[in-house]
N, CA, C and O atoms as a GROMACS GRO file, in nm:
protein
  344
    1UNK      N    1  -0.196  -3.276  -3.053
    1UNK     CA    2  -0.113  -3.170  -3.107
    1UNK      C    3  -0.189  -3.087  -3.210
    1UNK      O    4  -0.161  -2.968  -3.221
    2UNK      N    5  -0.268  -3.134  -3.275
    2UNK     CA    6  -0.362  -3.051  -3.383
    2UNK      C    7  -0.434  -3.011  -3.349
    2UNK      O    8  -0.511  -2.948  -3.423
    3UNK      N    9  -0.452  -3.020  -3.235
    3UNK     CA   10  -0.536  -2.921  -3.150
    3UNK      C   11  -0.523  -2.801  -3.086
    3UNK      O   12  -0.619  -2.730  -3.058
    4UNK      N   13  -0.408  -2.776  -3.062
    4UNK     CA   14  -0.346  -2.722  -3.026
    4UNK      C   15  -0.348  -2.524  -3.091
    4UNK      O   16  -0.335  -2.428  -3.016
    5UNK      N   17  -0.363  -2.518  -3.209
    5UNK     CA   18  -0.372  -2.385  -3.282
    5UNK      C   19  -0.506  -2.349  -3.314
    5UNK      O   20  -0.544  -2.233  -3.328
    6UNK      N   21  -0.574  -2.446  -3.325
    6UNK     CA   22  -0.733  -2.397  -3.330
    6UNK      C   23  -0.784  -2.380  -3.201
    6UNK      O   24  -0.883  -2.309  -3.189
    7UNK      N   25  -0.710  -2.457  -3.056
    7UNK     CA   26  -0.802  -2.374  -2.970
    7UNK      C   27  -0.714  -2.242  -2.971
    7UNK      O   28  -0.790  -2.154  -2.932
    8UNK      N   29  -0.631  -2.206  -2.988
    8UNK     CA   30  -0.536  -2.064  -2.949
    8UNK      C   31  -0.656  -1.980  -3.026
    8UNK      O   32  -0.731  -1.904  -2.965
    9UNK      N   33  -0.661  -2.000  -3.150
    9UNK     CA   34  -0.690  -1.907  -3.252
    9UNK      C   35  -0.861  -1.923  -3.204
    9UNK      O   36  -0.931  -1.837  -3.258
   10UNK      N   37  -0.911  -1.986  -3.143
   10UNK     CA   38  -1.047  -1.963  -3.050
   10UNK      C   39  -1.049  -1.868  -2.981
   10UNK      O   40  -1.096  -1.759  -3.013
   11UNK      N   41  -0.988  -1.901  -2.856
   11UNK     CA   42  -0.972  -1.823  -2.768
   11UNK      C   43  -0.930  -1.667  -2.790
   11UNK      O   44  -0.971  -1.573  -2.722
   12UNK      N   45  -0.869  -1.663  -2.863
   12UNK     CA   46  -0.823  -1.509  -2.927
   12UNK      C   47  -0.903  -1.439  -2.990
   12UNK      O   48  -0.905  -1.316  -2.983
   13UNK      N   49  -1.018  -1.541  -3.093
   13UNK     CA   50  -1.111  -1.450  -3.142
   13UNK      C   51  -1.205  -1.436  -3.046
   13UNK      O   52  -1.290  -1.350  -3.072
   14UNK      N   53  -1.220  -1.506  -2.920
   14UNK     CA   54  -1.324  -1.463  -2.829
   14UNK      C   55  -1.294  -1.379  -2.750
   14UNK      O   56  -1.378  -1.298  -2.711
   15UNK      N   57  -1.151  -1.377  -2.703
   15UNK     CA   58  -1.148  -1.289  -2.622
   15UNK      C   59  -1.136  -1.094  -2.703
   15UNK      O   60  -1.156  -0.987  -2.645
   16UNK      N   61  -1.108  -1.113  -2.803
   16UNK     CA   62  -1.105  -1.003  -2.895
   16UNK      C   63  -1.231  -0.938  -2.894
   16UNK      O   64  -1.251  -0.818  -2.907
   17UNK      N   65  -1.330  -1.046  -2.875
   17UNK     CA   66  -1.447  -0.944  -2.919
   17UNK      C   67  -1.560  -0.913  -2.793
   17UNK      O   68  -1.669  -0.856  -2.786
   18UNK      N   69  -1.470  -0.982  -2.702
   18UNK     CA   70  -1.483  -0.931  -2.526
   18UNK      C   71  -1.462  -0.819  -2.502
   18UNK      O   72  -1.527  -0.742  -2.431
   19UNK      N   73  -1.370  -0.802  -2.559
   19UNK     CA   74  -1.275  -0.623  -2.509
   19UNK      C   75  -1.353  -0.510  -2.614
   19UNK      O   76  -1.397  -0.538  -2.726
   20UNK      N   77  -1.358  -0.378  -2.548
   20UNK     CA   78  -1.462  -0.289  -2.572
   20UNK      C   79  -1.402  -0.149  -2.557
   20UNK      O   80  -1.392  -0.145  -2.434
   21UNK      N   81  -1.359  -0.042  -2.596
   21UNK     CA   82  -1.335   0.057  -2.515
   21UNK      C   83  -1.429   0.182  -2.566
   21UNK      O   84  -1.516   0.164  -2.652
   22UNK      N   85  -1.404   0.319  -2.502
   22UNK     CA   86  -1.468   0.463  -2.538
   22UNK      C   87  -1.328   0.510  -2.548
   22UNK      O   88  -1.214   0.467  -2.531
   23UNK      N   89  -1.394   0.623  -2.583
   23UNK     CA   90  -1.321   0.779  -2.612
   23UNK      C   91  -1.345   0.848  -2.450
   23UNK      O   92  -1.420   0.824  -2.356
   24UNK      N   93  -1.256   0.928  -2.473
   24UNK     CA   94  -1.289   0.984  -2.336
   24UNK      C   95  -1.452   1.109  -2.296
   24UNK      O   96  -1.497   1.145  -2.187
   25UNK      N   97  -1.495   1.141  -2.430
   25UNK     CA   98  -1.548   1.204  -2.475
   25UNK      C   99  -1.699   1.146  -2.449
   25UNK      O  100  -1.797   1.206  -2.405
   26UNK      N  101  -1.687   1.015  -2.490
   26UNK     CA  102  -1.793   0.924  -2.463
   26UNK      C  103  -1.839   0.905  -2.318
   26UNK      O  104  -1.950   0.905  -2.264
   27UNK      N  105  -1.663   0.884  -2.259
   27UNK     CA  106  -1.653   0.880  -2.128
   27UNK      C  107  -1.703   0.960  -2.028
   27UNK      O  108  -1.740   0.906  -1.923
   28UNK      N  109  -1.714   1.124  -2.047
   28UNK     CA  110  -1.737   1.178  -2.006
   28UNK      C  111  -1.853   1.257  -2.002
   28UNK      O  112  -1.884   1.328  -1.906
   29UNK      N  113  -1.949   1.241  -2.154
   29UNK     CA  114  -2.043   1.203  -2.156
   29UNK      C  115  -2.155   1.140  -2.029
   29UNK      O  116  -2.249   1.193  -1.969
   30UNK      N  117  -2.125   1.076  -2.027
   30UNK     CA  118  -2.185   0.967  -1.918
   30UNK      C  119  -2.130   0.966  -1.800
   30UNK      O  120  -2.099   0.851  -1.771
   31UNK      N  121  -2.107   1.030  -1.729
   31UNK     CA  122  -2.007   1.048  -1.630
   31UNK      C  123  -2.055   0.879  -1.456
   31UNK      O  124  -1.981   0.809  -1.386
   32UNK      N  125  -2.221   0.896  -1.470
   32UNK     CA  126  -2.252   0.804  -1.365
   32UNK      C  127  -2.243   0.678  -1.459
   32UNK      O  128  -2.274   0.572  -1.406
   33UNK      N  129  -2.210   0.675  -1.571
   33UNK     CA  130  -2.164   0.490  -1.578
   33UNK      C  131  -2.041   0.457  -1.635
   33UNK      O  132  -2.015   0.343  -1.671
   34UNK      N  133  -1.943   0.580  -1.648
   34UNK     CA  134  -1.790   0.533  -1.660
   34UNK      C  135  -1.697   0.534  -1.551
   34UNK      O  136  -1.609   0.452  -1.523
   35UNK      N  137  -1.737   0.661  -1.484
   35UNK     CA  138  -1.663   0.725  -1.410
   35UNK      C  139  -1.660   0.683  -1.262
   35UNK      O  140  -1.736   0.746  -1.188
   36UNK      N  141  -1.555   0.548  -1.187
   36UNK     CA  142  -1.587   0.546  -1.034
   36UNK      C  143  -1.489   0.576  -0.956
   36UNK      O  144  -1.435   0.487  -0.890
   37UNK      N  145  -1.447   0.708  -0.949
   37UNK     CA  146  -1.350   0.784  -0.910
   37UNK      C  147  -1.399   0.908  -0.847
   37UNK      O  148  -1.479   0.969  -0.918
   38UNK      N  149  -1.368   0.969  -0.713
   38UNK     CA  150  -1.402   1.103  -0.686
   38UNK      C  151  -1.318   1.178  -0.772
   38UNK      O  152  -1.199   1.173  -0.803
   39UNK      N  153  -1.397   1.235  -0.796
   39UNK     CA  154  -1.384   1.389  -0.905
   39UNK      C  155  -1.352   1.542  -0.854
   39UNK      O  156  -1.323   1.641  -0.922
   40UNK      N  157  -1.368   1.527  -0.707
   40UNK     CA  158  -1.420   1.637  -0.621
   40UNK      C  159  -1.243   1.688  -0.588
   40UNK      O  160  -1.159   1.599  -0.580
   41UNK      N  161  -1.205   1.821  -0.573
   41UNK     CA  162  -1.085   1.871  -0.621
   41UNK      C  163  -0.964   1.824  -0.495
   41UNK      O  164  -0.999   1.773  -0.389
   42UNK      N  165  -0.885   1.840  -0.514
   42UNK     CA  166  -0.783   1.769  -0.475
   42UNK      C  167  -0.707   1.898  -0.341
   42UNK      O  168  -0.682   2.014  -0.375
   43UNK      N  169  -0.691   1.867  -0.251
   43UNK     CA  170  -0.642   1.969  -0.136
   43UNK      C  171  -0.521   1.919  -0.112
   43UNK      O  172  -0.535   1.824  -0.036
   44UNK      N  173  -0.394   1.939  -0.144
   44UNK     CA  174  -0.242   1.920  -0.080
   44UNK      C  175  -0.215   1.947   0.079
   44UNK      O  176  -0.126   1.894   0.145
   45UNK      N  177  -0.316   2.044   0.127
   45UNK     CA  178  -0.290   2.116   0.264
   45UNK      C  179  -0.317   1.956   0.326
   45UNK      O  180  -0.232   1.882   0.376
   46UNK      N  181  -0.454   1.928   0.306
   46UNK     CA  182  -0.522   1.810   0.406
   46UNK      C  183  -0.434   1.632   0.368
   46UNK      O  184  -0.445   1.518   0.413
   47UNK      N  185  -0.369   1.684   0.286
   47UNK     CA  186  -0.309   1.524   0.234
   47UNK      C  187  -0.155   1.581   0.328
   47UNK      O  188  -0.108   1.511   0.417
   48UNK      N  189  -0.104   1.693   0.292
   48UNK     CA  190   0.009   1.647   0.390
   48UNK      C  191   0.024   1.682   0.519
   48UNK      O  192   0.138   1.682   0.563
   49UNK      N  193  -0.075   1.714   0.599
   49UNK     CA  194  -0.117   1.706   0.707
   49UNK      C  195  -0.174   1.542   0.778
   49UNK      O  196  -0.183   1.526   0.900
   50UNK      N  197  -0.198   1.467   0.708
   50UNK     CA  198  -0.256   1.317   0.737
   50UNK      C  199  -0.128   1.231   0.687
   50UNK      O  200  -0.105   1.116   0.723
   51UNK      N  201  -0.046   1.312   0.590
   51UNK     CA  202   0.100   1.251   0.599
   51UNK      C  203   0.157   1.241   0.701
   51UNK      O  204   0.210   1.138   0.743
   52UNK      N  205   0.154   1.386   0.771
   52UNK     CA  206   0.285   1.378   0.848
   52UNK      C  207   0.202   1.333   0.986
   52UNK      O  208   0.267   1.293   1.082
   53UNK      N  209   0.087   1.340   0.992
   53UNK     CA  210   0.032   1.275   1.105
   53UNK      C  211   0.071   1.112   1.100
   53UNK      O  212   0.110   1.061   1.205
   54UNK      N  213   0.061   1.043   0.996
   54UNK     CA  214   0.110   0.923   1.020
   54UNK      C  215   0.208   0.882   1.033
   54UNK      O  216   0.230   0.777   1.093
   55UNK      N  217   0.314   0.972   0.970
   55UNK     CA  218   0.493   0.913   0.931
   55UNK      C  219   0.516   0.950   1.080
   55UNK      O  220   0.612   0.889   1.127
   56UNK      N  221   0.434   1.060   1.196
   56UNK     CA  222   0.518   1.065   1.304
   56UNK      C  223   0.458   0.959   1.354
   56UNK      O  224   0.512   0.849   1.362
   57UNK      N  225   0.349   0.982   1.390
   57UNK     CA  226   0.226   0.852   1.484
   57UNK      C  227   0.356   0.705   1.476
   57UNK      O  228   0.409   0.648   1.571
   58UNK      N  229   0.377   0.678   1.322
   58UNK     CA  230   0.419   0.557   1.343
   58UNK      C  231   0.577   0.573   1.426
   58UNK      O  232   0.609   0.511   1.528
   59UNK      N  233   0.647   0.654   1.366
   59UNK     CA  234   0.808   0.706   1.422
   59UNK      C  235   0.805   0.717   1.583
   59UNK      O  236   0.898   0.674   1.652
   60UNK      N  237   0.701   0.773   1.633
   60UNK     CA  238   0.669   0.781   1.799
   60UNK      C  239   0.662   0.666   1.816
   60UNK      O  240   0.757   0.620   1.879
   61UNK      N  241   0.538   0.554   1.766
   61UNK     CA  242   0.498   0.398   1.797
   61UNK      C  243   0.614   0.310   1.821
   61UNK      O  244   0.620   0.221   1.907
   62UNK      N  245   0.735   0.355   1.706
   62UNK     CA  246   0.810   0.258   1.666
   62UNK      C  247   0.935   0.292   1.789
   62UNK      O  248   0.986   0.208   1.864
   63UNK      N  249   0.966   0.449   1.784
   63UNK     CA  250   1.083   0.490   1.906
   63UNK      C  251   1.017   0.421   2.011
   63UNK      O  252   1.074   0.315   2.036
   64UNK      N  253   0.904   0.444   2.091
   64UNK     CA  254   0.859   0.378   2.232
   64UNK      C  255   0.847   0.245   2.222
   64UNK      O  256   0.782   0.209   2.320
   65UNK      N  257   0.874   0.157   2.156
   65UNK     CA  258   0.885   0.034   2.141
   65UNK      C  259   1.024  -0.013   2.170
   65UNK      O  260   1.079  -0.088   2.252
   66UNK      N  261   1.049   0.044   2.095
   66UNK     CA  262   1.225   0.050   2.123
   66UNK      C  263   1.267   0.036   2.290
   66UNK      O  264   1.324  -0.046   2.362
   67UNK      N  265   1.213   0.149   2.301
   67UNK     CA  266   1.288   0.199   2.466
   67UNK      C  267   1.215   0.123   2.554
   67UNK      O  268   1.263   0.092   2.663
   68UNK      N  269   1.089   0.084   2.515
   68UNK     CA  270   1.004  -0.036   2.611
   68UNK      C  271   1.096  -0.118   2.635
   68UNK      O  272   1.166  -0.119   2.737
   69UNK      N  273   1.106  -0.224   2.505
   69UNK     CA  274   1.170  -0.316   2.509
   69UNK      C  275   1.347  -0.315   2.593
   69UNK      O  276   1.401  -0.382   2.682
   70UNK      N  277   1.394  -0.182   2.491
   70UNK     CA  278   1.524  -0.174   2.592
   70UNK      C  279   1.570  -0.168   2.713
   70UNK      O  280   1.679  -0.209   2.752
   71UNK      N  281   1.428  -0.083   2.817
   71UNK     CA  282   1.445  -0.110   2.914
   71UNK      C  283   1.416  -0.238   3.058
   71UNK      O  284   1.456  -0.259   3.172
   72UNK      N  285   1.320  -0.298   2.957
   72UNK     CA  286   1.262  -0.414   2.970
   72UNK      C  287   1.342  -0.535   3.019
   72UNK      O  288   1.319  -0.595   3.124
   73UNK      N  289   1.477  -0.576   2.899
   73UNK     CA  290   1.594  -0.638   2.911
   73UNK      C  291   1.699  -0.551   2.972
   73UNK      O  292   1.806  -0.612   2.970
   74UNK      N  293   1.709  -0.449   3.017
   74UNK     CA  294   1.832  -0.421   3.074
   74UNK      C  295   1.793  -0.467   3.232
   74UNK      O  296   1.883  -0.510   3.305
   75UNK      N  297   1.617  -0.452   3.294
   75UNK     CA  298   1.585  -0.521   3.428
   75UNK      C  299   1.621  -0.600   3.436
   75UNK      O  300   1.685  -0.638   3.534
   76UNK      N  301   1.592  -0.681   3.308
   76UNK     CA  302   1.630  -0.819   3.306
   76UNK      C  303   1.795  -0.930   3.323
   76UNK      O  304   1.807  -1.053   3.334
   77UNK      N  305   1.883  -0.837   3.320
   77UNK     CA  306   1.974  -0.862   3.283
   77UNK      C  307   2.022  -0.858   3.396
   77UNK      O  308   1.979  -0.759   3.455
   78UNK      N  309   2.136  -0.957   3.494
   78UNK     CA  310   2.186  -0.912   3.639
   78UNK      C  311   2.345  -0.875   3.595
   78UNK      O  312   2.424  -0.960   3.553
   79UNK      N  313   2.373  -0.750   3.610
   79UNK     CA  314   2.548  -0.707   3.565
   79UNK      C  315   2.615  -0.794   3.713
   79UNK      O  316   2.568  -0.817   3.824
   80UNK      N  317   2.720  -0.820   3.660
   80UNK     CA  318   2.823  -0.849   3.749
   80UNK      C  319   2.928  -0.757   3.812
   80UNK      O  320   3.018  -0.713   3.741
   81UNK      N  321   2.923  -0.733   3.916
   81UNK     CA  322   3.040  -0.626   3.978
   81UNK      C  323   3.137  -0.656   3.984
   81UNK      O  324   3.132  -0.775   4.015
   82UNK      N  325   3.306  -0.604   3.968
   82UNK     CA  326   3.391  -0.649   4.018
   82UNK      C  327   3.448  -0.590   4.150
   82UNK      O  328   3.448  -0.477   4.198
   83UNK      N  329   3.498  -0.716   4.191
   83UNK     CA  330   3.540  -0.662   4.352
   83UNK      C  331   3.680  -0.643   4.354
   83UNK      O  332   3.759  -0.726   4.308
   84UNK      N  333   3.718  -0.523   4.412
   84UNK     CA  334   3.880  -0.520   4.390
   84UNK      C  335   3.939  -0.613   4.552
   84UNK      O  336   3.891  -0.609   4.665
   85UNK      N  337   4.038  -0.676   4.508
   85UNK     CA  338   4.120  -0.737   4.597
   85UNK      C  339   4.260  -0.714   4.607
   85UNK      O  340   4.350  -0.785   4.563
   86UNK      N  341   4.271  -0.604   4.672
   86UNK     CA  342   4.462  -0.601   4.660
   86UNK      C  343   4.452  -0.592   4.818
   86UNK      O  344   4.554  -0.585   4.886
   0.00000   0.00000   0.00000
């Protein structure tokens, strides 16, 4: 149990003096050893064009799956007729 607060109060001063930060200023400064992010400008046209290419791609994938399958089990299925008898 008395051990217990001296390792806390260890660990805290070590990890305290682990942690490091900049300014952005610094940051930018140096751009090839802060920075690992494209920087290069941002196009809305080409992002929602690869949106809507996927939201349909998948919406098509997902409808023809559907109707695969639905028609799949309706072969499958033998209906019963009724026969009239009067």
């Amino acid at each position: 149990m008395s051990y217990i607060l001296p390792s806390i109060c260890i660990l805290f001063i070590a990890l305290t003096h682990m942690a490091s930060a900049i300014t952005l200023e610094e940051g930018m400064a140096d751009k090839t050893k802060y920075i690992f992010y494209d920087t290069s400008s941002f196009n809305p046209g080409i992002h929602a064009g690869l949106a809507l290419l996927i939201t349909f791609g998948i919406l098509g994938t997902f409808t023809s799956t559907v109707m695969i399958v639905t028609k799949a089990l309706e072969k499958r299925r033998k209906r019963r007729t009724r026969t009239m008898s009067h």
